[in-house]
N, C-alpha and C positions, 0 to 999 in steps of 0.2 A: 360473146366476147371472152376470149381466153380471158381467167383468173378474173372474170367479172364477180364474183361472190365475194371478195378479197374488199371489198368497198361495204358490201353488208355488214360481213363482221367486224370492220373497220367503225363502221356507226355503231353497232352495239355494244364495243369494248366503247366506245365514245360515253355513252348512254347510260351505264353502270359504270363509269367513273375507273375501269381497268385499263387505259392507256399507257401504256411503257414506252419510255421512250431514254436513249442512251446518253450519259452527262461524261464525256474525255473529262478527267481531270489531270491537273497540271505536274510536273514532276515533286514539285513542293507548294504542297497544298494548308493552306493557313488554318484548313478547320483542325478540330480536335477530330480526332479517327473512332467512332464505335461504328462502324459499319462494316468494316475488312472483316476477317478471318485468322486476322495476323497475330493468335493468342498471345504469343511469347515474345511478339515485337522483334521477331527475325529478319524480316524480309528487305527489312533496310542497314542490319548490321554487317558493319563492315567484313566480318571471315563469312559470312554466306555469299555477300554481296560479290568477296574477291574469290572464292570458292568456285564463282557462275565464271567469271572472268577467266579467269585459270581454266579452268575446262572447257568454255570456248575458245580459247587460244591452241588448249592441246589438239582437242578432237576437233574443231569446227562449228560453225554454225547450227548444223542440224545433224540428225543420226546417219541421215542419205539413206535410207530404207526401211525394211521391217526386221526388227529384234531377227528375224530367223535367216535374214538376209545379209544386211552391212550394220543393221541399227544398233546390235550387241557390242557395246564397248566393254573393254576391261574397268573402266569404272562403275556402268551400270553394274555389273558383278558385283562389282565392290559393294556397291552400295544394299542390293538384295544379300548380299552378307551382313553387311553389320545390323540392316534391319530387322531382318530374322531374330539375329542372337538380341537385338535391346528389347524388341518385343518380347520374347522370347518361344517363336517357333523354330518347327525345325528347316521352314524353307521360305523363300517371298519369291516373288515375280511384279515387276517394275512395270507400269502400264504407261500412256501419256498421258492421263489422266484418272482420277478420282472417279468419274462417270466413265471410262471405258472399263476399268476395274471390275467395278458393280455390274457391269453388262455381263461381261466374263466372268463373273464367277457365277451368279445365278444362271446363265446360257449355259452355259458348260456344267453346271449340278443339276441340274434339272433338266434333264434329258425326254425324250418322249415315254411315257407309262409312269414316269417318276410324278410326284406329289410335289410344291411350291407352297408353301403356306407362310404367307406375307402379311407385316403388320401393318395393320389400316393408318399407320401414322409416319410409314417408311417415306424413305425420299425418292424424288423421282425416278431417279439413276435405276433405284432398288425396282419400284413399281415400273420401268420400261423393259429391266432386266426378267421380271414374271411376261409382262406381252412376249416378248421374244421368244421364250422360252416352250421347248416343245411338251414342257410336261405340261400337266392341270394345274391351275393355282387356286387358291384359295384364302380370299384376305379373311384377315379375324380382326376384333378387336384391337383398339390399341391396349400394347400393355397387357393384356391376358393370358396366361399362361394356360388357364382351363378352357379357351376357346381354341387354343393350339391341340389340348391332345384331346378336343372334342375332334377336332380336324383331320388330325395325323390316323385317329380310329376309324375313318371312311375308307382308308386307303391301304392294300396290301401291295407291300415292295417298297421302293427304293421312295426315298421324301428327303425334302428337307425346309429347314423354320430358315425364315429371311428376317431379319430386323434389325435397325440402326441400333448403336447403342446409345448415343444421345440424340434425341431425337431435336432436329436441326430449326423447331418451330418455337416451342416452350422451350428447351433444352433440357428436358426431362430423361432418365434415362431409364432404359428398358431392365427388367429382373430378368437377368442375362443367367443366373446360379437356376431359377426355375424353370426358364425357358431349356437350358440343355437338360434339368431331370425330364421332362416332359420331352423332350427329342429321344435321351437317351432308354426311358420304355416302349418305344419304337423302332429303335434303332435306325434314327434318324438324325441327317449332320444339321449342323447348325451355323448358318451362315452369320455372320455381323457386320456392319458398314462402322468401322470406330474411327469415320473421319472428324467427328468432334470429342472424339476422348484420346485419340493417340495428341502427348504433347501436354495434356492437362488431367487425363486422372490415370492413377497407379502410380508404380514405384517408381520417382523420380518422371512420371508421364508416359511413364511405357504402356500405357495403353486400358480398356477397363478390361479386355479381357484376362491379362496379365490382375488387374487390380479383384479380379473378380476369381481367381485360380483355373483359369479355363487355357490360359496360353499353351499350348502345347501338346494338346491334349489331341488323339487323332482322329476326332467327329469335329473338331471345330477350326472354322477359317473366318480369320478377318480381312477385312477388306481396309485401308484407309488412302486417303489422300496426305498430298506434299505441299500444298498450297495453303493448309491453313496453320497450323501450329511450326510448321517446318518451314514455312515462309516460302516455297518455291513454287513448284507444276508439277504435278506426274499425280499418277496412283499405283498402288499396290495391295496385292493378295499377300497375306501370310498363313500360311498351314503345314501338315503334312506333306511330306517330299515328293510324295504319290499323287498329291492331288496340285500339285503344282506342276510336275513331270504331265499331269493328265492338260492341263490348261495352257499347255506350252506344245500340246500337239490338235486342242479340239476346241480354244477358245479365238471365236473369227475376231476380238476386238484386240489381240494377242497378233496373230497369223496375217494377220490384215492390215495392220497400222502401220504408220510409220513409227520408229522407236521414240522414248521419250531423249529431246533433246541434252547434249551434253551437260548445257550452261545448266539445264535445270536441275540435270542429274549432280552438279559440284556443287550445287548451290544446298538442296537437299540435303547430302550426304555434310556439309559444312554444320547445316544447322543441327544434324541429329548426333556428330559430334559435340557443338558444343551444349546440347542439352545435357549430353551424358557427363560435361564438367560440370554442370551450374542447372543439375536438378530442381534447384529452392524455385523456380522460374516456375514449375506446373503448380507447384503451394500455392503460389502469390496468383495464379490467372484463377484457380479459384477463390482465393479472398478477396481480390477484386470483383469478382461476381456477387458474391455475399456480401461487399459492402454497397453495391448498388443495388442492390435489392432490399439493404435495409432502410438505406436512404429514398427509395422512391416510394416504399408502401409507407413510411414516416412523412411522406410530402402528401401522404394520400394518393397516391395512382398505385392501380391493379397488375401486380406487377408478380410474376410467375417466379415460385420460392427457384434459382438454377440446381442442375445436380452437377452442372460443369462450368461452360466460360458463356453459355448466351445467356441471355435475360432479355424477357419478352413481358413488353406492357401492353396491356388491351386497350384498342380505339373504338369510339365509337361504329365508326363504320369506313369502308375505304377509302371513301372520298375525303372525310375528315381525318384518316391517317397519313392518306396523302398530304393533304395541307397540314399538318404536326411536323409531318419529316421533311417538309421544306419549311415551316417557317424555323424548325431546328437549323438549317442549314443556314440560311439569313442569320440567324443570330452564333454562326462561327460551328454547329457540333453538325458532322455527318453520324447519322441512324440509317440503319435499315428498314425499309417499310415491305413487311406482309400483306396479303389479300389476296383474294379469290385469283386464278385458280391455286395459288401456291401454298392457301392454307383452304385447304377443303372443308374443314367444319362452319367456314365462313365468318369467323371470327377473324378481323382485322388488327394487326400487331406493330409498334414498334419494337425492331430487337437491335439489341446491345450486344456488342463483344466485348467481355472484359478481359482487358490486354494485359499480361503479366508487366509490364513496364508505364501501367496507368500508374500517375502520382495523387497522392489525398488529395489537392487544391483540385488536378484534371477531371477527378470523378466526383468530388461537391462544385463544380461545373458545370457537369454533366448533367445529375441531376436537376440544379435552378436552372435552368435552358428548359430542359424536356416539362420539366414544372412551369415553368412563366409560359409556355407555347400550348400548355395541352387546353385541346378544343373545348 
């Protein structure tokens, strides 16, 4: 029978307690929000909101083709303009997404004979973008910067190091300063995915690698998404001009897609406007981090010190995460729940976003909920 095994694996995710299954929720939703991505509490303000509006009205519903065909508006320009200069590279490239970004930029740097070496704690996106990839890859450690230029030493020619900078699990971030000295005695580029630090760390949130003195620099490219701190859709490469000119003639998730929609592109370019008035927004998504995390290791749950806006408490095990982050949801708070396969070390998680616009009462809340519920 066609797709007869689709029943097997259907009982095993049954079996091991990894059943997903998809919850519509409603336009206004009564819980209290740590599940989104929405750091800065953008995505429902109103100039982002009338930003999407307004650009759907100008340009349309959708791009109507790919960036190299109808899909290049003079806004998307716009917006790989102002991104570049707030990050501060010298060029970006506007994807549909976060996940076609990371395709493309790992696809397109890592050619066949070239070196990949990927951290064992990157995100999917990152880890699909090494399969695809015609060079060799080589996962290392998470976090090690000495198992990178164990790595990078196997290999003569072209390489390059792939790793989030806050990693999207624990929200720990990667030693981004050590990982480019270690690319840079190779002479090797150094890819980043800063979809959870563009928006919450560096100057005014421009990003860690700007935070870390890497922006600009021409061995290094980041990659981030628009959908979490920026409140909209899309993704984007930021780098050297060359290597963006390169990923605008050799990257298929680039050459292939339909462009990113108008609405999202008004809506995006709205919020990284008003980031650039009302900076104090990436300070506060990190002291909101830092106070749920004081408050939950004070309540007694095991709860990961953040380096940015998630905070990730350990579950006993999935099945018992599972019932945590719904009986959280019963009593009014949306959490995120982790588990196999999405956190490999098999350690099961609730994770928290802390929202630059969470108030004291929302996040001592937050905490009695996740407290009164835990298994």
């Amino acid at each position: 029978m066609a797709f007869g095994w689709i029943e097997e694996q259907a009982r095993a995710r049954h079996r091991a307690g990894l059943v997903r299954r998809l919850s519509p929720r409603p336009a206004a939703s009564p819980l209290l929000d740590l599940a989104s991505n929405d750091y800065l509490g953008l995505a429902r303000h109103p100039e982002v909101t009338e930003g999407a509006a307004r650009a759907a009205r100008t340009w349309g519903g959708g791009a109507t083709g790919s960036r190299l065909v109808t899909g290049t508006t003079e806004l998307h320009a716009e917006l790989e303009r102002e991104l570049a200069a707030f990050c501060g590279f010298e060029a970006a490239l506007v994807f549909s997404s976060g996940y076609a970004a990371n395709l493309a930029a790992v696809t397109a740097l890592g050619p066949h004979g070239s070196l990949v070496v990927s951290d064992a704690g990157n995100h999917a996106s990152l880890i699909d973008g090494c399969r695809l990839a015609r060079g060799e890859t080589q996962v290392v450690g998470h976090a090690d910067p000495q198992a990178v230029r164990k790595a990078l030493a196997t290999h003569e020619g072209a390489a390059i190091v792939v790793s989030d900078t806050v990693f999207s699990v624990d929200g720990d971030r990667a030693p981004l300063v050590r990982l480019a000295e270690a690319c840079r005695e190779r002479g090797a580029g150094l890819v980043v995915d800063d979809a959870h630090g563009l928006g919450v760390l560096g100057d005014g949130g421009r990003g860690a690698a700007q935070a870390t003195g890497l922006a600009g620099a021409p061995d290094v490219v980041a990659t981030a998404t628009l959908s979490k701190s920026l409140g909209s859709q899309g993704g984007v490469v930021l780098g050297p001009a060359r290597v963006i000119d390169h990923l605008v003639n050799a990257a298929r998730t680039f050459i292939f897609d339909t462009g990113l929609a108008p609405a999202a592109a008004g809506a995006a370019l709205a919020a990284l406007r008003l980031l650039g008035r009302e900076p104090e927004r990436a300070a506060r998504a990190r002291e909101v981090a830092g106070e749920l995390h004081a408050r939950l290791t004070a309540a007694g749950l095991e709860a990961v010190r953040p380096d940015a806006a998630v905070v990730s408490v350990r579950a006993p095990s999935p099945e018992q995460a599972v019932r945590w982050a719904a009986d959280c949801r019963t009593a009014g708070l949306a959490v995120g729940c982790f588990r196999p396969p999405s956190v490999p070390d098999g350690i099961s998680r609730l994770r928290l976003t802390a929202r630059a616009d969470l108030s004291g009462a929302e996040i001592a809340h937050a905490v009695r909920v996740i407290g009164e519920t835990r298994p």
